[in-house]
C-alpha positions as CSV (number, residue, x, y, z in Angstrom):
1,X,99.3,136.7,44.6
2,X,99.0,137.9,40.9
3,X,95.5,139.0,39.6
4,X,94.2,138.3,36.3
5,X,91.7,139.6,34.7
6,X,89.8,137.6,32.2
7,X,86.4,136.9,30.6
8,X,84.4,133.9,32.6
9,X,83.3,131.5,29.5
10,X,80.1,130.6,31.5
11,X,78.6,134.3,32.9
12,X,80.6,135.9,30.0
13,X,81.3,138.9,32.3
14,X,84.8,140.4,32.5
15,X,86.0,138.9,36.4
16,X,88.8,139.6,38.3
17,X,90.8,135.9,39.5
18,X,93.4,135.6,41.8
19,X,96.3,133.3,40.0
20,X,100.1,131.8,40.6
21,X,102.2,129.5,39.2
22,X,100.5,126.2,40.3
23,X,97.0,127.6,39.9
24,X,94.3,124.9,37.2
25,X,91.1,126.8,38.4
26,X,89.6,128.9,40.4
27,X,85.4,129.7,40.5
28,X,84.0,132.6,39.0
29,X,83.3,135.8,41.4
30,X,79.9,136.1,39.3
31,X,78.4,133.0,38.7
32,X,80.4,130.7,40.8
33,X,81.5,128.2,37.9
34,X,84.9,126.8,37.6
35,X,86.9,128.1,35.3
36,X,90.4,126.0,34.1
37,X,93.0,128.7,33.7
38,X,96.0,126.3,32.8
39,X,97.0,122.6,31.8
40,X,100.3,120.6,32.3
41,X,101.4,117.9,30.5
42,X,104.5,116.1,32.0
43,X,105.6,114.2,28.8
44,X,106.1,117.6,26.9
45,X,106.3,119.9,29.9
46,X,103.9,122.6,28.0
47,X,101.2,124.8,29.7
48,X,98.3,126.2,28.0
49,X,96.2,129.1,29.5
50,X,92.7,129.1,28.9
51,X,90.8,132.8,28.3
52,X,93.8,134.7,29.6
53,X,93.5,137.9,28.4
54,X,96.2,140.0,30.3
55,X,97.7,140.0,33.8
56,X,98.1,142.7,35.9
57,X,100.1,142.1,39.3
58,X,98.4,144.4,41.7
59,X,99.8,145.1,45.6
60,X,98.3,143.0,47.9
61,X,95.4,145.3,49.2
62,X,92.8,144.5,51.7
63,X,90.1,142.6,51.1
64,X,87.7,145.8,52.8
65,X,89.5,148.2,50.2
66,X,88.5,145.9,47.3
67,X,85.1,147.2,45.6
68,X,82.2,145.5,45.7
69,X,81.9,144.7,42.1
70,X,84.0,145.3,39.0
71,X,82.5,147.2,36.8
72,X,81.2,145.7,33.7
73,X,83.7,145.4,30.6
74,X,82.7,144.5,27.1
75,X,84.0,140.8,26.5
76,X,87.3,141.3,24.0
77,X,88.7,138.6,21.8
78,X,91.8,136.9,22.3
79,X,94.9,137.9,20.1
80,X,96.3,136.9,17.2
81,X,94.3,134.6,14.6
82,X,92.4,131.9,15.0
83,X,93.8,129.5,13.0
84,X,97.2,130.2,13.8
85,X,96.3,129.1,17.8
86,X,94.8,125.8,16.4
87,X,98.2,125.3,14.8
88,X,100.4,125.7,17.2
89,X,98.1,123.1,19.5
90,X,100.1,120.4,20.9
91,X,97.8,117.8,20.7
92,X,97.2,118.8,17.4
93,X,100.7,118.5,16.5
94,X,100.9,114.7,18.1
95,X,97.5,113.5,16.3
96,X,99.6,114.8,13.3
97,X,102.5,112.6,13.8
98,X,100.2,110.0,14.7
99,X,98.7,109.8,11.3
100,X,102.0,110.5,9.3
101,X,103.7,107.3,11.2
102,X,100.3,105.1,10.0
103,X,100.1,105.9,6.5
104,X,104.2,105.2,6.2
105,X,103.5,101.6,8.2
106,X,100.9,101.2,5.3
107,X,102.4,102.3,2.2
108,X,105.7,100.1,3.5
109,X,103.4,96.8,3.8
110,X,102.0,97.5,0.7
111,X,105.9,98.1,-0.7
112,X,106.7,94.7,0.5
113,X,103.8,92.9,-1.0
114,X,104.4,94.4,-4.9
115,X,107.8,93.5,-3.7
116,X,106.6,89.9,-3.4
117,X,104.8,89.8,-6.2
118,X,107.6,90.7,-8.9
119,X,110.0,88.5,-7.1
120,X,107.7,85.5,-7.6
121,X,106.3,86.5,-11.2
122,X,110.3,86.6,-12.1
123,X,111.0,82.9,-10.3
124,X,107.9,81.6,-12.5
125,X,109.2,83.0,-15.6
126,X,112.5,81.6,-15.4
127,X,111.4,78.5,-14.8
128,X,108.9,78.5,-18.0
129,X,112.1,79.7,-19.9
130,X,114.1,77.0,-18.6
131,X,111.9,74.4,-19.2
132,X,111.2,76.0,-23.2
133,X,115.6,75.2,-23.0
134,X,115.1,71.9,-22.6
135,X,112.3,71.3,-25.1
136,X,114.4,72.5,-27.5
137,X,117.4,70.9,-26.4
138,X,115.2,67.6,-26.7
139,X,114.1,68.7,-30.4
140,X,118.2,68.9,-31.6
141,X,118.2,72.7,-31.4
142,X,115.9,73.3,-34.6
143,X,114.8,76.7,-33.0
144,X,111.6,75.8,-34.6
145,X,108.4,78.1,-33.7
146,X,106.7,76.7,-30.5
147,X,103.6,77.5,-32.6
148,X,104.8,74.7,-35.2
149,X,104.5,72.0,-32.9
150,X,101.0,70.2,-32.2
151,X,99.5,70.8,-28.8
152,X,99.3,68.1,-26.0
153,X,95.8,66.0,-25.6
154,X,94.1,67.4,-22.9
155,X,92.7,64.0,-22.1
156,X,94.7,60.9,-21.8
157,X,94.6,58.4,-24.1
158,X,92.5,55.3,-23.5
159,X,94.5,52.3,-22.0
160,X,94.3,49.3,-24.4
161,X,92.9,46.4,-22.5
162,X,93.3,42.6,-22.8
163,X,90.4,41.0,-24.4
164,X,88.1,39.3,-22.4
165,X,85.6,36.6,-22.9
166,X,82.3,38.4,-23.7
167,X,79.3,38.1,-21.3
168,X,81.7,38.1,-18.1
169,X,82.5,41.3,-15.4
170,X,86.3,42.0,-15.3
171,X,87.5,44.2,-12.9
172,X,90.9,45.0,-11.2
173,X,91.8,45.2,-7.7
174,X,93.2,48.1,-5.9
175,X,96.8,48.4,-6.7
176,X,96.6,45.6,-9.1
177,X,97.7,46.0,-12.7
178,X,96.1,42.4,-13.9
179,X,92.4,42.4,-14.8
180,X,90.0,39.8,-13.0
181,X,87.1,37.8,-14.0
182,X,83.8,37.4,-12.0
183,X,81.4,34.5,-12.1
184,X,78.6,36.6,-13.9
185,X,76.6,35.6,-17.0
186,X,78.5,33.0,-18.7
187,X,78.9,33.6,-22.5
188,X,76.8,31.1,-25.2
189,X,80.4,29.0,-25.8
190,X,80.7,28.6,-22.2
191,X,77.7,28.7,-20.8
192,X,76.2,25.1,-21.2
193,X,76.7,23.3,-17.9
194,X,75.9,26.7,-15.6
195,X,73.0,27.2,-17.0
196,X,71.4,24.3,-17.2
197,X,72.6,23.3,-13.9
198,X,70.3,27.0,-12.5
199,X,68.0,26.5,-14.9
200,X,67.2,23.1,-13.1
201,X,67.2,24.6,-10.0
202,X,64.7,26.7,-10.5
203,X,62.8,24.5,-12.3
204,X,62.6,22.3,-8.9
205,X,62.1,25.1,-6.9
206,X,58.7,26.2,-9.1
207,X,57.4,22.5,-8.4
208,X,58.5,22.8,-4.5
209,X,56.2,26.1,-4.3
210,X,53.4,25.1,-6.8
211,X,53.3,21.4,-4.5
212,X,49.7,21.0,-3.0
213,X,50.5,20.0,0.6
214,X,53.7,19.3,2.2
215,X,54.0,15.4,1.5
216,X,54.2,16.1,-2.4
217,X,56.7,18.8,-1.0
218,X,59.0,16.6,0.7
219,X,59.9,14.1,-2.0
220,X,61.8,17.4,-3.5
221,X,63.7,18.0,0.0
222,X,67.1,17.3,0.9
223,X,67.9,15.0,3.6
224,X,64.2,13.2,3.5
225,X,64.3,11.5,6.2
226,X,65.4,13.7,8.6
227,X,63.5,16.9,7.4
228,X,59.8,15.1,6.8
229,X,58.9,14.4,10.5
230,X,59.4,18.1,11.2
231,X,58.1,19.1,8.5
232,X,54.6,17.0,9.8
233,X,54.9,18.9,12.8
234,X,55.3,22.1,11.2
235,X,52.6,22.1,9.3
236,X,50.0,21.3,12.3
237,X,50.6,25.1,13.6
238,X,51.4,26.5,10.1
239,X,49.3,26.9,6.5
240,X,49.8,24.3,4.3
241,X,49.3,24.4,0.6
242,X,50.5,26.2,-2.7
243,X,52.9,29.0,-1.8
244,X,51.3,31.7,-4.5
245,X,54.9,33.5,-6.5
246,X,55.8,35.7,-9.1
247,X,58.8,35.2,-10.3
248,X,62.2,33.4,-9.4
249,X,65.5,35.8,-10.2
250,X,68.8,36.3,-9.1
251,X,69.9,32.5,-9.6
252,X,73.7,32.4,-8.3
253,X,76.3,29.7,-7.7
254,X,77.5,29.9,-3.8
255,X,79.5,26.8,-4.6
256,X,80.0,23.7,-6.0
257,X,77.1,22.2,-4.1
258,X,74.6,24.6,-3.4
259,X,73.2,27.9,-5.8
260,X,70.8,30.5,-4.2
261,X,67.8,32.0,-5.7
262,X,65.6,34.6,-4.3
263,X,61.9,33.7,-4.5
264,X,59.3,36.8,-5.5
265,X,56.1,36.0,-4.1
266,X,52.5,37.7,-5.1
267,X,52.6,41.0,-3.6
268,X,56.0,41.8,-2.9
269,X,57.5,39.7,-0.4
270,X,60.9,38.4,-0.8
271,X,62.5,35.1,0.6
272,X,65.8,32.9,-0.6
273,X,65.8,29.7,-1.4
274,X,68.8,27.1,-1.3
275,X,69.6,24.2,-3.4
276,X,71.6,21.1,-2.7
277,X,72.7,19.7,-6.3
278,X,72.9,16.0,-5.7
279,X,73.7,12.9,-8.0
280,X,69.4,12.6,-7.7
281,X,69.2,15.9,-9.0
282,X,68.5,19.7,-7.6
283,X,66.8,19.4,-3.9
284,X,65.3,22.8,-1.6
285,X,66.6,23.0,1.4
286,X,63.4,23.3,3.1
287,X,65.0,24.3,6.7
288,X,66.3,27.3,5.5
289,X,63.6,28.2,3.5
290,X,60.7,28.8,5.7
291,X,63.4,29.5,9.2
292,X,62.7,26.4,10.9
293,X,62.9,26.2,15.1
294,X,62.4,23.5,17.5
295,X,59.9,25.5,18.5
296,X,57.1,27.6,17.1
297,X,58.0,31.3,17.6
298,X,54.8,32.1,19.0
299,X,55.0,29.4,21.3
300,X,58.4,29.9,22.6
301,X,57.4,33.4,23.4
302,X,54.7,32.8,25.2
303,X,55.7,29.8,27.3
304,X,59.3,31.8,27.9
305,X,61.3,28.3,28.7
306,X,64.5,28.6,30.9
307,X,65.8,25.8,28.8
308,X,67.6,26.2,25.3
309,X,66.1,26.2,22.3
310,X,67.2,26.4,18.4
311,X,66.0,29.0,16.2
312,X,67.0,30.3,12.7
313,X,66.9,34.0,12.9
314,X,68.0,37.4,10.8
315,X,70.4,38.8,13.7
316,X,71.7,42.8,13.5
317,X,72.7,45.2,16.1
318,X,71.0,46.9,18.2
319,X,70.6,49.2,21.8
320,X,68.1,47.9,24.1
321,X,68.8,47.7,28.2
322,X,66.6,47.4,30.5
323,X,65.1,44.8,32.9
324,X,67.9,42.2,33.8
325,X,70.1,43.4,31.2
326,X,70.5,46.6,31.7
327,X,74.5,47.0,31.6
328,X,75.5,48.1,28.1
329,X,79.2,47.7,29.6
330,X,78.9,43.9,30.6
331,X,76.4,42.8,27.6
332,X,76.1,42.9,23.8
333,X,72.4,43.4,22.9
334,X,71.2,42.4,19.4
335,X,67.9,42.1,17.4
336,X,66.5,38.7,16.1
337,X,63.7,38.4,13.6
338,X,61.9,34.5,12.9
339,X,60.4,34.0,9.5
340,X,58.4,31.3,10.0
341,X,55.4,33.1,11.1
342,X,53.8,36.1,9.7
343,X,54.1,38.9,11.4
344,X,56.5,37.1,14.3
345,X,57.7,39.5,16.8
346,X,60.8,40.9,16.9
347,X,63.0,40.2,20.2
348,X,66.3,41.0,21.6
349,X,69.0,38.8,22.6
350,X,72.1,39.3,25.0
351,X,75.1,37.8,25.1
352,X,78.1,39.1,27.5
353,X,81.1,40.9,25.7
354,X,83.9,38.8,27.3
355,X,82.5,35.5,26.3
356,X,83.7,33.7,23.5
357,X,80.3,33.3,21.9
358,X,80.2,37.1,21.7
359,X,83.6,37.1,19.8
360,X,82.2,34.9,17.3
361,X,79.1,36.6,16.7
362,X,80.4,39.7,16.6
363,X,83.3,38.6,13.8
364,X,80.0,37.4,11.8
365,X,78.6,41.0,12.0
366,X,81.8,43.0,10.9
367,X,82.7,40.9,8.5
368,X,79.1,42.0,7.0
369,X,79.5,45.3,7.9
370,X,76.9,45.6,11.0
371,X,73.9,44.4,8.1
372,X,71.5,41.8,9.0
373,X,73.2,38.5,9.7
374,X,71.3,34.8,9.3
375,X,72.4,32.5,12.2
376,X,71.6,29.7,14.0
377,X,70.9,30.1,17.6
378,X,70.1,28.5,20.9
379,X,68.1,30.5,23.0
380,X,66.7,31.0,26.4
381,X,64.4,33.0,28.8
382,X,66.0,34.2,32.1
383,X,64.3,32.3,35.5
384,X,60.8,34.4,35.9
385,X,61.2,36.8,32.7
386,X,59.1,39.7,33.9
387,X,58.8,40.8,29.6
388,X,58.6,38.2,26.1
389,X,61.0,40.2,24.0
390,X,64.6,39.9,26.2
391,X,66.3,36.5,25.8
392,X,69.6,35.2,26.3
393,X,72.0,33.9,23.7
394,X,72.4,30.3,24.9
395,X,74.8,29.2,22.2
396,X,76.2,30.1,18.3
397,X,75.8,27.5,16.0
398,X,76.8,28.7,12.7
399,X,76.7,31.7,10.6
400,X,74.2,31.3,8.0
401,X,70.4,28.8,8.0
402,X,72.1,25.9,5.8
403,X,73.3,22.7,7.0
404,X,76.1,21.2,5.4
């Protein structure tokens, strides 16, 4: 076996190292550290020796022959320069093709994208020229300056529209070309009958608030005799008198028969008012106006009857389940407010989703996009209601508190 002589890079003592062909490391006679004396790479086949410094192949001698210890040698640099080592380092020489192969994978991207670039600037200016071709062809070939010619409006001109009678709200509908009147303000040439007609409402309505008890009330009532014995009853739980307002506004035609107008009262409250225009001249409905029930609120809340019941009240959706009715899969829930008595408390009614009755209500409330809906209502407590606030839809009457 071959010995080498070489300089450890740990003890940094010149050490004698027994070497062949197949030989990575071997430990240091001094200090005991391993050295690495070669390394293979099996893609390139190269071998690299590590602090070789020459190799002398000395007979094989016995081991008691050997001395004891070498004697010490200056440690002597390794030949040739430097620099010219690092060169010549493989893997110096593969990082190098590494980085050569990015930067031409780079500069051919960025190639392809100027490429690009000019191809499309071309495409857009041949089409700017042909399009200059035809304007000119279009002008009978003048080869006038495009500077000569005026520029376009950057804004469209405004669309000349029909006249209209003044004082009323034209609009159009989508994907309509014709313009439509609303009922709105009618103009002074127009205007005589509307007008006086609201302007007699209201002036009934002011009497029907200002009256002093409810008998001077009900002579300006529709449907007198039906209407004045529950009204007597009415009053007996409920304030009579004046009812103290501000102002009356927003006077509308709902049809031939009947206009609305929404009553301001002292303080802010709000309420709406229906009247019947009759041969006799402009009667309230008196029903609608203050919510009337065959029952007072308060009382049907309290006593929680099994048996029906009719109610005017402001219905809208809502998400209450518990109790009895606590299946949101089997049973509409809704809210429903009574205005005939301040501060009345709000409850919820149920109705189940697969009854027709729940069809119809629920038409009432899409076709008012989910707002609060005014309807007529039967309703009713379950046997032995453990709560006052969950009741069940008995019946739908009609949509809205007016009966025609």
């Amino acid at each position: 076996m071959p010995a080498t002589i070489l300089v450890c890079p740990h003890c940094e003592k010149n050490v004698e190292i027994q070497v062949s062909a197949v030989t990575r490391s071997r430990p240091c006679p001094e200090c005991g550290e391993i050295v690495m004396l070669q390394m293979a790479e099996k893609s390139t086949k190269t071998k690299r020796r590590a602090l070789l410094m020459g190799q002398n192949v000395a007979p094989a001698t016995p081991d008691s022959q050997l001395p004891d210890r070498m004697p010490a040698v200056d440690p002597q640099p390794l030949p040739g320069d430097a620099f010219e080592r690092m060169r010549m380092d493989p893997e110096i020489h593969q990082f190098r093709r590494r980085l050569m192969t990015g930067a031409g994978l780079v500069a051919g991207v960025v190639v392809v994208l100027l490429s690009l670039s000019l191809y499309q600037s071309a495409v857009e200016k041949e089409a700017i020229k042909r399009v200059l071709g035809s304007d000119a062809a279009r002008d009978g070939g003048t080869g006038k300056d495009d500077k000569a010619r005026p520029a376009a409006p950057m804004t469209q001109p405004e669309e000349v529209l029909p006249p209209v009678t003044p004082g009323n709200l034209v609009f159009r509908l989508p994907g309509s070309d014709k313009l439509t009147t609303a009922g709105g303000i009618p103009s002074k040439e127009n205007a005589g009958g509307n007008l006086a007609r609201l302007a007699a409402a209201e002036e009934v309505l002011g009497r029907f608030l200002k009256a002093s008890d409810w008998k001077k009330r009900a002579l300006l009532v529709r449907d007198k005799s039906r209407v004045m014995p529950l009204m007597s009853s009415f009053y007996v739980k409920n304030v009579d008198g004046p009812m103290p307002y501000d102002s009356i506004v927003e006077a509308a035609d709902i049809s031939p028969q009947f206009s609305e107008h929404v009553v301001v009262f002292e303080g802010g409250g709000r309420r709406l008012a229906t009247v019947e225009h009759t041969v006799d001249g402009p009667l309230v409905d008196w029903e609608s106006f203050v919510g009337y029930g065959e029952m007072a609120w308060s009382d049907f809340l309290e006593g929680r009857p099994a048996a029906p019941v009719l109610f005017r009240v402001l219905v809208s959706p809502a998400g209450h389940y518990e109790n009895g009715f606590g299946n949101p899969a089997e049973l509409a829930c809704y809210s429903l407010r009574n205005i005939s008595e301040p501060g009345a408390k709000v409850v919820y009614g149920y109705v189940s989703k697969t009854s027709p009755m729940a069809r119809e209500v629920e038409y009432w409330m899409q076709k008012s996009n989910d707002a609060t809906v005014p309807m007529i209502l039967k309703l009713k407590f379950p046997p032995d209601a453990p709560v006052d606030f969950q009741v069940w839809i008995h019946q739908f009457v009609q949509s809205g508190w007016v009966v025609k």
